[in-house]
ZAKELUM-241421 format. One line per field, with one value per residue: z, y, x of N, C-alpha, C, O in turn; residue in one letter. Coordinates in Angstrom, 2 decimals, decimal comma, always signed. Each point is the difference from the previous one (the first is absolute). Layout:
n.pz	Z	...
n.py	Y	...
n.px	X	...
ca.pz	Z	...
ca.py	Y	...
ca.px	X	...
c.pz	Z	...
c.py	Y	...
c.px	X	...
o.pz	Z	...
o.py	Y	...
o.px	X	...
res	A	...
END
This chain:
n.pz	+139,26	+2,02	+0,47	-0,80	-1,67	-0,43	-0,35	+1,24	+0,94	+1,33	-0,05	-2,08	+0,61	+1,76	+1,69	-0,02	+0,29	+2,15	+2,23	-0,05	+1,51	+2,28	+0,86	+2,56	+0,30	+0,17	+1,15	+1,24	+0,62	+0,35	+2,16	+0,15	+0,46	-0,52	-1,22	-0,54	-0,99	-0,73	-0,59	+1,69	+0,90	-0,26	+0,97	-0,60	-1,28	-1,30	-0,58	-0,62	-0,78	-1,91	-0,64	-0,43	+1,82	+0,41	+1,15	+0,40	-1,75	+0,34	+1,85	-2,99	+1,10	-1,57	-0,52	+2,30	-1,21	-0,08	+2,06	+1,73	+0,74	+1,81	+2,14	+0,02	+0,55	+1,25	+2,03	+0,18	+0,40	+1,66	-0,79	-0,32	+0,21	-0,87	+2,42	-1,92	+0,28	-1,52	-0,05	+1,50	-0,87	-1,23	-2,03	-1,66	+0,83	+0,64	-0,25	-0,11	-0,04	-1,89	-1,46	+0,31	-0,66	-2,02	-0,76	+0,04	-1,89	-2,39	-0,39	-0,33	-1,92	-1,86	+0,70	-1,74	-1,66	-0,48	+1,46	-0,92	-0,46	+0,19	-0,57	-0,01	+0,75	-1,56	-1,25	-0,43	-1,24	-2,12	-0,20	-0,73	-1,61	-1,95	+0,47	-0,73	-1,48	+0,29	-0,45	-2,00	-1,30	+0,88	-1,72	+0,99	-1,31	+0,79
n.py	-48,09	+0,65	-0,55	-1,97	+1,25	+1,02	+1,13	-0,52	+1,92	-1,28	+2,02	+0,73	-2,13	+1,16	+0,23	+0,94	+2,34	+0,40	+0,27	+2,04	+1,31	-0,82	+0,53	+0,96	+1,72	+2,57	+0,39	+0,93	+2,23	+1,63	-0,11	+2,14	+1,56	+0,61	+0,91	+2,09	-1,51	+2,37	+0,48	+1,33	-1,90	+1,40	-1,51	+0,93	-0,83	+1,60	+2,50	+0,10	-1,01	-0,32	+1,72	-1,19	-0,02	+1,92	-0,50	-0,27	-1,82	-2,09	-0,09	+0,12	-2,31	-0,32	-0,09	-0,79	-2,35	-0,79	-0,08	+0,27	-1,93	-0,79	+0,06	-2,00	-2,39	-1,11	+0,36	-2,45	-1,66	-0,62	-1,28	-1,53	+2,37	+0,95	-0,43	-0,97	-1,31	+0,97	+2,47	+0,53	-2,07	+1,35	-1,74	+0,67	-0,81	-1,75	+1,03	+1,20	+1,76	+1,19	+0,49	+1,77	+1,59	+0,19	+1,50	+2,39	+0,71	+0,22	+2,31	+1,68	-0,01	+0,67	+2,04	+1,08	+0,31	+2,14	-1,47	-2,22	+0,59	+2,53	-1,27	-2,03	-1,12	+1,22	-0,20	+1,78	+1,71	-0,28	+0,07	+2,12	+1,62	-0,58	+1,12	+1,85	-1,29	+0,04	+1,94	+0,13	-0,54	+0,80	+1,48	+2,34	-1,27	-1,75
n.px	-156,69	-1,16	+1,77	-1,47	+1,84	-1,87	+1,83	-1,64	+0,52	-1,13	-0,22	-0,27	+0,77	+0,33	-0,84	-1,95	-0,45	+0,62	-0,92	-1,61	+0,21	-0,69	+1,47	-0,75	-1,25	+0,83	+1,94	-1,65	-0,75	+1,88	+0,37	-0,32	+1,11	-2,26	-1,03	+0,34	+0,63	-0,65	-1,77	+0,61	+0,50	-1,24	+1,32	-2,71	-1,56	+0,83	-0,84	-2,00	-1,46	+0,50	-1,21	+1,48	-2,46	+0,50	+2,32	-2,53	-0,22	+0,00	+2,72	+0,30	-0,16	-1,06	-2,24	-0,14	+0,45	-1,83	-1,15	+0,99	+1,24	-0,67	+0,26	+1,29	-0,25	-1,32	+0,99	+0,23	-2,10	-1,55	+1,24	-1,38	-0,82	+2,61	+0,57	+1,58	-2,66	-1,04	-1,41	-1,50	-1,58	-0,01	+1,18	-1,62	-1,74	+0,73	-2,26	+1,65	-1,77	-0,72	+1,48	-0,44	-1,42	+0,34	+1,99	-0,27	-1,26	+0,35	+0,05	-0,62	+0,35	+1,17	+0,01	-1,59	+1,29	+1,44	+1,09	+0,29	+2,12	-1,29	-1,98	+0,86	-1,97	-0,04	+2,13	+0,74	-0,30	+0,04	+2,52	+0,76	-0,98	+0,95	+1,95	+1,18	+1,07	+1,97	+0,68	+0,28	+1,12	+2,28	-0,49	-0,11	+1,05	-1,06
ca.pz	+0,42	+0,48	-0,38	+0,96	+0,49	+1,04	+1,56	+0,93	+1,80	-0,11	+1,81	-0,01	+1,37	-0,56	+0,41	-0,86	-1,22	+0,30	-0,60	-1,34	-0,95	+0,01	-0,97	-0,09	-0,85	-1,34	-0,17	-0,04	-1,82	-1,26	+0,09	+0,64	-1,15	-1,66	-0,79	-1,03	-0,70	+1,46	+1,32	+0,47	+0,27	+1,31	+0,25	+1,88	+0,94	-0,23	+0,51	+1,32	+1,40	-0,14	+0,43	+1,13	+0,01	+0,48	+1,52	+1,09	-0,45	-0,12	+0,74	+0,48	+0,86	-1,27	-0,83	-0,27	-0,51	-1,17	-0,31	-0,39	-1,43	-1,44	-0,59	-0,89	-1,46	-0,38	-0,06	-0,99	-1,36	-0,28	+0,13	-1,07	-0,32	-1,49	-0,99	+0,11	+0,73	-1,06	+0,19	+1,41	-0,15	-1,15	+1,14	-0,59	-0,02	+1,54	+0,90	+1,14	+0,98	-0,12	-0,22	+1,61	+0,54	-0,31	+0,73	+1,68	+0,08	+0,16	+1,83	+1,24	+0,02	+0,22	+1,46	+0,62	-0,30	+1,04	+0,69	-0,84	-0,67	-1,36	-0,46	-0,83	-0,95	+0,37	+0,29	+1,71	+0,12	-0,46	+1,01	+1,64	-0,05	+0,11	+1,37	+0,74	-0,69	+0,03	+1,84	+0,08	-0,20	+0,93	-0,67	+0,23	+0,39	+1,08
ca.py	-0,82	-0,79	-1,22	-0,36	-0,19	+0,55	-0,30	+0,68	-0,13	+1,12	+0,75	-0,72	+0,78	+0,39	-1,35	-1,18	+0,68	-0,16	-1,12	-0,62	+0,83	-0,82	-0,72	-1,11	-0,27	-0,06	-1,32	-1,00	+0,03	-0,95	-1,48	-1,17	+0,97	+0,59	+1,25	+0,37	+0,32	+0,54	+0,17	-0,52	-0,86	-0,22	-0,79	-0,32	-0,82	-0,42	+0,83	+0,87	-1,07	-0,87	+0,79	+0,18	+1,06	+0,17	-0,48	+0,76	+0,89	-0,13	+0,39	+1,50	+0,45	-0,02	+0,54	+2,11	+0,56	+0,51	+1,60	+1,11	-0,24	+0,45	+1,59	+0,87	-0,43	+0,75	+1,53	+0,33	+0,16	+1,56	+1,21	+0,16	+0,28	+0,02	-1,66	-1,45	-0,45	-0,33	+0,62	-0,20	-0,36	+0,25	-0,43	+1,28	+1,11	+0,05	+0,90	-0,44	+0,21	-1,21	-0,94	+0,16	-0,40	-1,44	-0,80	+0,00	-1,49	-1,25	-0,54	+0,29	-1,11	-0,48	-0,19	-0,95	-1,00	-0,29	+0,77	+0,09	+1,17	-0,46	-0,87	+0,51	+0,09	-0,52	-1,32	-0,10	+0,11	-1,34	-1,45	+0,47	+0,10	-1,31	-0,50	+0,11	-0,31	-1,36	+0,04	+0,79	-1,08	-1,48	-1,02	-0,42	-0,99	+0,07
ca.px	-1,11	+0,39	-0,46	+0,13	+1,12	+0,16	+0,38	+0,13	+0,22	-0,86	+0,35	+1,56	+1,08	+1,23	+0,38	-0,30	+0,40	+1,28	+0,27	-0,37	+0,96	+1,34	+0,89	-0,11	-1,76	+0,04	+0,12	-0,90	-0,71	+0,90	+0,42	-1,31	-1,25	+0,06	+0,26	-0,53	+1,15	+1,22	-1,24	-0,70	-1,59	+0,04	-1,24	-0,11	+0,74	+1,37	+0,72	-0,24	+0,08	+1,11	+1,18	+0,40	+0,39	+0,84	-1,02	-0,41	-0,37	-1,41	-1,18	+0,78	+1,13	+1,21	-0,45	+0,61	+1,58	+0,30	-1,14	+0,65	+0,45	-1,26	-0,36	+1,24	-0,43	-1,67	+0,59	+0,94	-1,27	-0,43	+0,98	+0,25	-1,26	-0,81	+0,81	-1,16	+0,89	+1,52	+1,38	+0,05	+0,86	+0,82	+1,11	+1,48	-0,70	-0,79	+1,36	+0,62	-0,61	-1,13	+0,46	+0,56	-1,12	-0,27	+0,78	-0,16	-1,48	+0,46	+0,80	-0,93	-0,92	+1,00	+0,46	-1,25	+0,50	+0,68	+0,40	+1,24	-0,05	-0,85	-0,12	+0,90	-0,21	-1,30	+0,03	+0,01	-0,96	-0,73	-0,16	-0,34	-1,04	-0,29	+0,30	-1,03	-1,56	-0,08	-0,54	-1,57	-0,69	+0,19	+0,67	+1,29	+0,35	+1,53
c.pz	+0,80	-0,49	+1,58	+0,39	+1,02	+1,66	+0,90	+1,04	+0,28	+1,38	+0,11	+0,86	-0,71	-0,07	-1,12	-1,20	-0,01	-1,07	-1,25	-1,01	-0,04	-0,80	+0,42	-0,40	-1,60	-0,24	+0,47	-1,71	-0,51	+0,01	+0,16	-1,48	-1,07	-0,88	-1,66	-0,98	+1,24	+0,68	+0,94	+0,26	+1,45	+0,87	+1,69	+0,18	-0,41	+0,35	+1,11	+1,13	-0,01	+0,93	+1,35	+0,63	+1,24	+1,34	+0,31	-1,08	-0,43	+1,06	+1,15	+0,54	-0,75	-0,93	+0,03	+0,58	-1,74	-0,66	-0,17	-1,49	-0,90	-0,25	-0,27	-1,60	-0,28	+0,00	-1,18	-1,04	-0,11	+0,07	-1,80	-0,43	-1,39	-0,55	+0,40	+0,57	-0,76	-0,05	+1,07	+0,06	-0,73	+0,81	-0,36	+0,37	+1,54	+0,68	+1,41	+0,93	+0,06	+0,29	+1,44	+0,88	-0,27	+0,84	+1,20	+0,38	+0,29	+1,14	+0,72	-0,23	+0,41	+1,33	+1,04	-0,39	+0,69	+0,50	-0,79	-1,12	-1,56	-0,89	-1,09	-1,86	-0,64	+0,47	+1,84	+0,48	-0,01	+0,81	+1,20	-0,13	-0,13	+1,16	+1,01	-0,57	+0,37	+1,98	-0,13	-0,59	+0,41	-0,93	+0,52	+0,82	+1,56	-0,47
c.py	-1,18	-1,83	-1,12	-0,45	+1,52	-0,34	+1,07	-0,28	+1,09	+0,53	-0,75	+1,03	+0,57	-1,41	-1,17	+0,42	-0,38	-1,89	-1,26	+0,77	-0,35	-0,70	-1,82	-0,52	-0,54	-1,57	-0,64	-0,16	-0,76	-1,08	-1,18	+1,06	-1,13	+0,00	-0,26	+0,44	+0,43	+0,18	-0,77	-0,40	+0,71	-0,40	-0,06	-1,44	-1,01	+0,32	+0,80	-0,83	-0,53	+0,70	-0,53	+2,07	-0,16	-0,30	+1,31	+1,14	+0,34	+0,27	+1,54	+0,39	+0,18	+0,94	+1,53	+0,47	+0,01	+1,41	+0,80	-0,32	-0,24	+1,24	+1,28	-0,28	+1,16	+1,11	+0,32	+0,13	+1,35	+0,74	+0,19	-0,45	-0,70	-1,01	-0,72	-1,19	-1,02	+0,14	-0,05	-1,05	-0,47	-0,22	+0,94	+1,21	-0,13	+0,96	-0,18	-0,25	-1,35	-1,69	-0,14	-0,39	-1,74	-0,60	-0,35	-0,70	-0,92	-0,92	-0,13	-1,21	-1,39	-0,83	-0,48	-1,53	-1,39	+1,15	+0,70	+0,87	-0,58	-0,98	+0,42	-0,81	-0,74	-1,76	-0,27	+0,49	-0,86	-0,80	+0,39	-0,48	-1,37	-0,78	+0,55	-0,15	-1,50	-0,26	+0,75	-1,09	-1,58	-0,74	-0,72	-1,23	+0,21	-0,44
c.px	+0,53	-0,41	+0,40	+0,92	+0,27	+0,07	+0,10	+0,21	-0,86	+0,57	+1,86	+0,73	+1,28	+1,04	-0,08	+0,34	+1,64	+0,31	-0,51	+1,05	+1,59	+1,03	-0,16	-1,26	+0,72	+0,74	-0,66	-0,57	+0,31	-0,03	-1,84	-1,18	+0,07	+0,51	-1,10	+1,02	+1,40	-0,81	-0,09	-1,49	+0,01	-1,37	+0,16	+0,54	+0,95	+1,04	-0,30	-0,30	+0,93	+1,32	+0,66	+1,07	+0,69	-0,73	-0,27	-0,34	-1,74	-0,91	+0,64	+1,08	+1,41	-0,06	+0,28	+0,81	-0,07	-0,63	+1,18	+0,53	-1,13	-0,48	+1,13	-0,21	-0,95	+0,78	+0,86	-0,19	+0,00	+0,89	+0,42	-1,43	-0,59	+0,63	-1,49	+1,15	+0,82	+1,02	+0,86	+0,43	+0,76	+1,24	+0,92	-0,74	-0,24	+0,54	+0,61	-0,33	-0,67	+0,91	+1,02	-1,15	-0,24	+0,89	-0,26	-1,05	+0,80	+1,28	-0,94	-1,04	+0,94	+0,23	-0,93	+0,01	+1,01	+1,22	+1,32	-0,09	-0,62	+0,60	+1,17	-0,39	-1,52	-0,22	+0,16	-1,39	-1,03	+0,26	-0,57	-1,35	-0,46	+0,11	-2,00	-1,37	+0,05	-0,07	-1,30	-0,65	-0,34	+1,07	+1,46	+0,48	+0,77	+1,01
o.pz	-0,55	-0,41	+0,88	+0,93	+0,60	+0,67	-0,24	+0,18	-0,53	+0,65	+0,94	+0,05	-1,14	-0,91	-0,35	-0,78	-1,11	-1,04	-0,35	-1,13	-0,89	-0,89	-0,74	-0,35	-0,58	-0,66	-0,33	-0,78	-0,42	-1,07	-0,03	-0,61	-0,20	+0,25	-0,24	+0,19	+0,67	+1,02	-0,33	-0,35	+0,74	-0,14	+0,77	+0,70	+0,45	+0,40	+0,78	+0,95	+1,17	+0,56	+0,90	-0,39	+0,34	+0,12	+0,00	+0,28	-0,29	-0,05	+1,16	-0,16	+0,63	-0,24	-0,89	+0,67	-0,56	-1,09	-1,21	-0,94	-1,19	-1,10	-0,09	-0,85	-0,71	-1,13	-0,52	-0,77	-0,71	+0,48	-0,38	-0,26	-0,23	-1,20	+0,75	+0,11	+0,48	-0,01	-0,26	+0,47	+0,42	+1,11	+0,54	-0,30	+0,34	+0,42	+0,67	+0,62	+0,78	+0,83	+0,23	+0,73	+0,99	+0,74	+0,50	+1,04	+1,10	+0,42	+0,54	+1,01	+0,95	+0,12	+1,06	+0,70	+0,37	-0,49	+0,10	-0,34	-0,60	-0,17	-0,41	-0,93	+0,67	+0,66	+0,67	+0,89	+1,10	+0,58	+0,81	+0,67	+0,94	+0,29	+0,52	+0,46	-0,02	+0,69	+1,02	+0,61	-0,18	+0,42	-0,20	+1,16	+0,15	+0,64
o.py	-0,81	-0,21	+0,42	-0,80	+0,01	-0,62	+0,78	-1,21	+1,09	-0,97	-0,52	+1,22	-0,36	-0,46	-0,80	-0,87	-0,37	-0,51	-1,10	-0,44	+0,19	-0,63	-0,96	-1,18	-1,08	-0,81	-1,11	-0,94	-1,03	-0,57	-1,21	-0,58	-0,70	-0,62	-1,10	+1,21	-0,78	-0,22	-1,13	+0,80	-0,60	+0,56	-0,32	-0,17	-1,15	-0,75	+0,28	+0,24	-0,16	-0,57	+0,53	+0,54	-1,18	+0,07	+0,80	+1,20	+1,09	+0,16	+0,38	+1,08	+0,23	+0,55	+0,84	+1,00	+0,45	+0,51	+0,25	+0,72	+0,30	+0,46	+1,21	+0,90	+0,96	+0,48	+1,09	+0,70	+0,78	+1,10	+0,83	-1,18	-0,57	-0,29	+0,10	-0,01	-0,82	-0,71	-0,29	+0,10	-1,09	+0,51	+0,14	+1,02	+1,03	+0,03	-0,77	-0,92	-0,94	-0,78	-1,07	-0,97	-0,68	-0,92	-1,13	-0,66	-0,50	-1,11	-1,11	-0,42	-0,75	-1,22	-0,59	-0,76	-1,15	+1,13	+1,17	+0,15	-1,05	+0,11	+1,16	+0,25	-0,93	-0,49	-0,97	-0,72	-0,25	-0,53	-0,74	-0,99	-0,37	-0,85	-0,64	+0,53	-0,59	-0,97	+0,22	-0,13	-0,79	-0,96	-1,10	+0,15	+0,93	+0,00
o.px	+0,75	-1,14	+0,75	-0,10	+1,08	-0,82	+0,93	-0,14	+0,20	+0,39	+0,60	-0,06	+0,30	+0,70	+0,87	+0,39	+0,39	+0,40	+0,42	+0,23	+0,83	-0,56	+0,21	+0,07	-0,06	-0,66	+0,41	+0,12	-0,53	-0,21	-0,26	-0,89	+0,99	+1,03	-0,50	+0,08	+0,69	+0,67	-0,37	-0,86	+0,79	-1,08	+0,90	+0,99	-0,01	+0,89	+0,91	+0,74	+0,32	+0,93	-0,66	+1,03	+0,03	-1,23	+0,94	-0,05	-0,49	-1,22	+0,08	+0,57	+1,03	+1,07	+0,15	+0,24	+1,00	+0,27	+0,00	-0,34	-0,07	-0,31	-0,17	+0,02	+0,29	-0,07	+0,24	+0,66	+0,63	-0,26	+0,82	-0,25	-1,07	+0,07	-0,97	+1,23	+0,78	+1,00	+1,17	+1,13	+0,39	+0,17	+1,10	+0,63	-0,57	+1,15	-0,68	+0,54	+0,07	-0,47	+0,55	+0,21	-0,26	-0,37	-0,01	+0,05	+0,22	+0,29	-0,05	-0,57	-0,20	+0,07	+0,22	-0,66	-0,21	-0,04	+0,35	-1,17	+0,22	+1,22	+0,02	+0,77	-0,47	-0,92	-0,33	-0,46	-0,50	-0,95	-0,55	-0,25	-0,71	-0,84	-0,92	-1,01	-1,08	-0,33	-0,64	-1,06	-0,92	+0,65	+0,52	-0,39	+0,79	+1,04
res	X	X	X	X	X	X	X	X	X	X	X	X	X	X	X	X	X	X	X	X	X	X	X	X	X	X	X	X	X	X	X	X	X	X	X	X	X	X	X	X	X	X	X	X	X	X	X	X	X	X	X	X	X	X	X	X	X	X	X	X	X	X	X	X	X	X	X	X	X	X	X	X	X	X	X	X	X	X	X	X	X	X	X	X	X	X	X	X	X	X	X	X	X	X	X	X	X	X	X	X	X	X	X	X	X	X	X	X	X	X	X	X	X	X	X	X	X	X	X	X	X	X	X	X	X	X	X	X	X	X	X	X	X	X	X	X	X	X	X	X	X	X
END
């Protein structure tokens, strides 16, 4: 039964599936979400507007470059019909395919980011992203 912590994207792009699924979204979560005991809160406008996304991605010209790596994820789901998505991701149970597919998202989003090789840890990530929330917001000082 759905309750009014349900969230949808209704006509969601591959694109947008890419990178809400990202390693760099997911450290947005972490750092700005929620939480309910280990749960995340996830909230439109804490976490989902908040997002700083990547330049030229809101007005497409960026964005498909991530359709093929999102739809290796979606290929790689279904390629294992009768897992749940527990199991699937499960960090002792993910199968290869699947967990190869995440990688390659995550370069590929990565690089819409910036030009230098994937983020080497989530703390580099975060400053990246804060950097660009604080030029998305004006906060940033000269």
């Amino acid at each position: 039964m759905p309750s009014n912590k349900l969230r949808i994207l209704l006509d969601a792009t591959l694109a947008e599936f890419a990178l809400l699924s990202s390693a760099m979204h997911m450290a947005w979560v972490r750092a700005v979400a929620g939480r309910l005991e280990s749960r995340y809160q996830y909230s439109v406008g804490i976490v989902y507007n908040t997002f700083p996304a990547p330049k030229g991605f809101s007005d497409g010209s960026t964005s498909a470059k991530l359709d093929a790596p999102a739809q290796a994820v979606l290929d790689a789901r279904a390629a294992h019909p009768d897992a749940t998505l527990a199991e699937l991701y499960d960090p002792d149970l993910m199968p290869t395919d699947l967990r190869k597919a995440h990688r390659d998202l995550d370069r590929a989003v990565d690089r819409l980011y910036r030009s230098r090789p994937t983020f080497k840890s989530e703390s580099e990530r975060l400053q990246h992203l804060f950097g660009l929330y604080e030029q998305m917001t004006g906060t940033l000082r000269p």
